[in-house]
VEXPATI-203219 format. One line per 5 residues: number of its first residue (from 1); for each residue x, y, z of C-alpha. Coordinates in pm, whole numbers. Layout:
NUM = X/Y/Z  ...
REM end
This chain:
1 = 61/1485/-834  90/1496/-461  145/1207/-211  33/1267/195  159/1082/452
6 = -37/1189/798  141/1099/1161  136/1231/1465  -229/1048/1642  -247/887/1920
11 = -466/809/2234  -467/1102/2475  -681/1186/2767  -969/1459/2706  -810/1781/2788
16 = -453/1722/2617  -305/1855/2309  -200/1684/1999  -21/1755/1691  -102/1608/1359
21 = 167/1658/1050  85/1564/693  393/1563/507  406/1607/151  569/1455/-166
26 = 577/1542/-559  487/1897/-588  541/2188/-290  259/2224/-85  258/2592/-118
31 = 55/2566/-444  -167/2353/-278  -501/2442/-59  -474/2205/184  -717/2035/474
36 = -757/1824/719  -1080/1575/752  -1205/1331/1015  -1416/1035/1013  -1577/880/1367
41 = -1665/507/1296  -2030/486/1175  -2019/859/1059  -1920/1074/738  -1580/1193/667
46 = -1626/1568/792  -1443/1884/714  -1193/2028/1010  -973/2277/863  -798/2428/556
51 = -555/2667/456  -475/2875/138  -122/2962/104  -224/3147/-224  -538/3320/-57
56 = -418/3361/275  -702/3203/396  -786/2938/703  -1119/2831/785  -1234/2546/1030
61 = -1535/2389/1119  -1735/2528/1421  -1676/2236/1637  -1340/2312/1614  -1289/2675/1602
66 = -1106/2803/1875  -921/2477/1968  -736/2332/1634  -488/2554/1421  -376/2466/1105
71 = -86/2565/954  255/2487/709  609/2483/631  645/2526/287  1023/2503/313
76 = 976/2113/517  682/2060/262  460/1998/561  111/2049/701  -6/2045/1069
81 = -305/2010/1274  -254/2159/1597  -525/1989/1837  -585/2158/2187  -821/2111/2463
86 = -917/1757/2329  -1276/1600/2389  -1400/1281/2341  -1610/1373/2012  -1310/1475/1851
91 = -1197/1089/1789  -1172/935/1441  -916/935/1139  -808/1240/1064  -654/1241/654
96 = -469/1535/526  -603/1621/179  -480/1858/-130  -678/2041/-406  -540/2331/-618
101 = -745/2638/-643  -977/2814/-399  -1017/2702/-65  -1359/2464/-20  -1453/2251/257
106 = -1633/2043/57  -1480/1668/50  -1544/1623/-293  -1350/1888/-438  -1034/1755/-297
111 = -783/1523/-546  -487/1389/-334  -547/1209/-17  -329/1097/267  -388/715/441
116 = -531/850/757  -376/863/1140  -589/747/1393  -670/996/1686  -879/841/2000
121 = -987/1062/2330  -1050/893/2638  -1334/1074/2899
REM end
């Protein structure tokens, strides 16, 4: 098993850049695909990005594409969520989640969850 622990959200101003980590515990994230979700209040958890150390693959969600990178330390055992050019729609939880196998962005196929950090964007 795998435990996630997310930090990093804040309030920012649209515009700004934030950082989201999701550091891991129990087994090496490198044998892990990993992902970030969000959920706005009233609204499904929705895929944002994940990465495939074993499949050197990343994909993201189009309303992100082009502004969020994800990416990982294997040797700190962490995952980030680089956030850039931040708008207003972009606030909600964001969790950090874990699967083994292929890469999916389907929230259902993911085992291991993290708590959630809490990212809000003011207009």
């Amino acid at each position: 098993q795998v435990q996630l622990v997310e930090s990093g959200g804040g309030l920012v101003q649209a515009g700004d850049s934030l950082r989201l980590s999701c550091a891991a515990s129990g087994r090496t994230v490198s044998r892990y695909v990993m992902a970030w979700f969000r959920q706005a209040p009233g609204k499904e958890r929705e895929f944002v990005a994940a990465d495939s150390w074993e499949e050197a693959t990343t994909t993201y969600a189009d309303s992100v594409k082009g502004r969020f990178t994800i990416s990982r330390d294997n040797g700190k055992n962490t995952v980030y969520l680089q956030m850039n050019s931040l708008k207003p729609e972009d606030t909600a939880v964001y969790y950090c989640a874990a699967r083994t196998f292929y890469l999916t962005n389907r929230r259902g196929d993911y085992d291991y969850w993290g708590q959630g950090t809490q990212v809000t964007v003011s207009s």
